[in-house]
VEXDREN-2710 file (C-alpha; in Angstrom, 1 decimal):
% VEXDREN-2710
k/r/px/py/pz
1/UNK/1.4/133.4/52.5
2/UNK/-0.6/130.8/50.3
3/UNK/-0.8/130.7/47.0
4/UNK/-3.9/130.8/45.2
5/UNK/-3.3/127.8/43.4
6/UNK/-2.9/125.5/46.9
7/UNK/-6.0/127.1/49.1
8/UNK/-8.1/123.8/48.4
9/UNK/-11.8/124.6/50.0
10/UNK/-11.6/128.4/49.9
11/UNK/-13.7/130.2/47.0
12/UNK/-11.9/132.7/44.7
13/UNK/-13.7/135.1/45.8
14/UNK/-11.9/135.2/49.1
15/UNK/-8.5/134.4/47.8
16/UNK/-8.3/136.0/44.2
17/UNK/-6.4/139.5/43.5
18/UNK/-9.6/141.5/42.2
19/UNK/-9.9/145.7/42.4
20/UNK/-7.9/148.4/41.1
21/UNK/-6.6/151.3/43.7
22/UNK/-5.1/154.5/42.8
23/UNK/-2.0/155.1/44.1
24/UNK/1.1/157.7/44.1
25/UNK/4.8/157.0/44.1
26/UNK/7.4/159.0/45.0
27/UNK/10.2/160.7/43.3
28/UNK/12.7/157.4/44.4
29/UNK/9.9/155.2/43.2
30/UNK/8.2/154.3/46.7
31/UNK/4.3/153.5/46.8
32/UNK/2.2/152.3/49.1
33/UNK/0.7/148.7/48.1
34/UNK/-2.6/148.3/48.6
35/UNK/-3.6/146.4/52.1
36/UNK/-6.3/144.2/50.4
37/UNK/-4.1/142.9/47.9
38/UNK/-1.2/142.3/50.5
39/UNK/-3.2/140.1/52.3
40/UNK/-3.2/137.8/49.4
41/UNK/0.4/137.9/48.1
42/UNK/2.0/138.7/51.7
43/UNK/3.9/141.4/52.5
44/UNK/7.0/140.2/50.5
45/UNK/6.5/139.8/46.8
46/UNK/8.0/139.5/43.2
47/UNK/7.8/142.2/40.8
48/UNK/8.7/142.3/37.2
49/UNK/8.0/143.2/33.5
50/UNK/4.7/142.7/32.7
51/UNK/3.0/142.6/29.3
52/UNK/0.9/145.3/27.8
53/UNK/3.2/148.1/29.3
54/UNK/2.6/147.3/33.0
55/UNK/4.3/145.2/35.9
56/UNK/3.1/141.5/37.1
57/UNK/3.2/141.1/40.9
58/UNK/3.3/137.7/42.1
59/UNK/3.2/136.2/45.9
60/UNK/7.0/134.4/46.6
61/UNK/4.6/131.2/45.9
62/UNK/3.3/131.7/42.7
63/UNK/6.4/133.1/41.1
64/UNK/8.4/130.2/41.9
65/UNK/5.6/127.9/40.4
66/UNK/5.8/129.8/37.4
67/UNK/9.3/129.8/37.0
68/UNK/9.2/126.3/37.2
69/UNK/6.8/126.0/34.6
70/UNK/9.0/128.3/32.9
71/UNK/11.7/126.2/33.3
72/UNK/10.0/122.9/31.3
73/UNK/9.2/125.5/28.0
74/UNK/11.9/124.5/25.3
75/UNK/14.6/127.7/24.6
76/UNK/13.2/127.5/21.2
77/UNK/9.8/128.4/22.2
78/UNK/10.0/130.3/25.2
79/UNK/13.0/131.9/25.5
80/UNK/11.0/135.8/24.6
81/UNK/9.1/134.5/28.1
82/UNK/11.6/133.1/30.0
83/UNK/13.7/136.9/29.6
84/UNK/11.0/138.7/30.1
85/UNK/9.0/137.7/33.3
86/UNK/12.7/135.9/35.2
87/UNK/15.3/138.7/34.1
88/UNK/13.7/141.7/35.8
89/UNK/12.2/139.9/38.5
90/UNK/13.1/141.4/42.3
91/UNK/12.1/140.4/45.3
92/UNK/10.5/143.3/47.3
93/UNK/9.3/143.8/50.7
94/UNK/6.5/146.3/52.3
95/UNK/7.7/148.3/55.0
96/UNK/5.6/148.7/58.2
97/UNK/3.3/151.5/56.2
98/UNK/3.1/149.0/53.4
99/UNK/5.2/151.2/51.3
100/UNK/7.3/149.3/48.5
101/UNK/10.4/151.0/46.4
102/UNK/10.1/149.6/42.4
103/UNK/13.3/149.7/41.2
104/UNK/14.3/152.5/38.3
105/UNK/14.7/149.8/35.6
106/UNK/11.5/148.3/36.2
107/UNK/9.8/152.0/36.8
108/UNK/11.4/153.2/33.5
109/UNK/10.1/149.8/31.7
110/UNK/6.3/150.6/32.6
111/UNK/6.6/154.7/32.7
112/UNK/5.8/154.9/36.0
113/UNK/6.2/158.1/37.5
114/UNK/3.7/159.8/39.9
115/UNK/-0.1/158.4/39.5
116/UNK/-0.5/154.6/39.6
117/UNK/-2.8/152.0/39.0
118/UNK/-2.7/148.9/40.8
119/UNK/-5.1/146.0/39.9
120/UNK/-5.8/142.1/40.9
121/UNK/-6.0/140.1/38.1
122/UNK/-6.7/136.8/39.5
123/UNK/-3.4/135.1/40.1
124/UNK/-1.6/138.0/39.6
125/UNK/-1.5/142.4/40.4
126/UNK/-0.4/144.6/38.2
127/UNK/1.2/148.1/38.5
128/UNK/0.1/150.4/36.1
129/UNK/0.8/154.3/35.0
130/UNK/-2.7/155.1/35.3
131/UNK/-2.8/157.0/32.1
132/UNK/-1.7/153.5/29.9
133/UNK/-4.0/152.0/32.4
134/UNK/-6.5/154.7/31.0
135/UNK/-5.7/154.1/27.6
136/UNK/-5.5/150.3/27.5
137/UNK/-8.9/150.0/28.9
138/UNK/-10.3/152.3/26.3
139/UNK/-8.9/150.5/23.3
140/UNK/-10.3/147.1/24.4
141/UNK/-13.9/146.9/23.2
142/UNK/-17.1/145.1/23.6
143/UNK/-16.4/142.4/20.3
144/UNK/-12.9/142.2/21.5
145/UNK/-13.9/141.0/25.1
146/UNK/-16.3/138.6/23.4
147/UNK/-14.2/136.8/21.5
148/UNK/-11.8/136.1/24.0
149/UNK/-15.1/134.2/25.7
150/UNK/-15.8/132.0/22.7
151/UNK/-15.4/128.3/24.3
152/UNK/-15.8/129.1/27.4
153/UNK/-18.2/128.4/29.9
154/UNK/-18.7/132.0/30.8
END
């Protein structure tokens, strides 16, 4: 699969990881992964601990990018970073119902357990309990959202 960052020509719109869908998992931790968004990242995928109490999905493509990137930040700045996103990162693959198993470290790590949130974010889905999901989205207000516009062409 391509990753967004090399599909010169082609608008965001068709290529960037947008939408939220309401999934279950399992007691083992198996979910089905959306369809729309698997078109984007492909069918096999990297998972790992996100930020904000979720997990950051990234196609093969752009997780290797970033670890490279990862790789040029000095140990004394991004070491916090560097363990975070590359130590619990797993490869994972969609069965032929597009059904994926999150391991328990990773499931524990985000307090997944039975109703999920999974959302495009750009460059990037992430897998949420949908009551943090819930939550986060309430706490984040109007002034907050606007600051984080200020120099931007938005």
């Amino acid at each position: 699969m391509h990753s967004l960052h090399c599909m010169k020509g082609v608008s965001l719109l068709q290529t960037g990881l947008m939408g939220n869908f309401s999934q279950t998992m399992d007691t083992k931790g198996r979910m089905s992964f959306p369809q729309k968004l698997r078109d984007i990242i492909g069918d096999k995928f990297i998972i790992t601990n996100g930020i904000d109490g979720c997990l950051f999905v990234y196609s093969l493509d752009d997780f290797e990018r970033i670890a490279r990137k990862l790789g040029e930040v000095p140990m004394s700045k991004g070491r916090a970073i560097q363990r975070r996103l590359m130590s619990w990162a797993v490869e994972v693959e969609a069965d032929k119902q597009g059904r994926i198993l999150i391991p328990s470290n990773l499931r524990e790590q985000a307090g997944l357990e039975k109703d999920i949130i999974v959302a495009g974010v750009v460059d990037r889905c992430e897998i949420w309990d949908r009551q943090r999901w819930n939550d986060f989205n309430a706490a984040v207000d109007d002034e907050e959202l606007m600051k984080a516009l200020e120099g931007t062409d938005f």
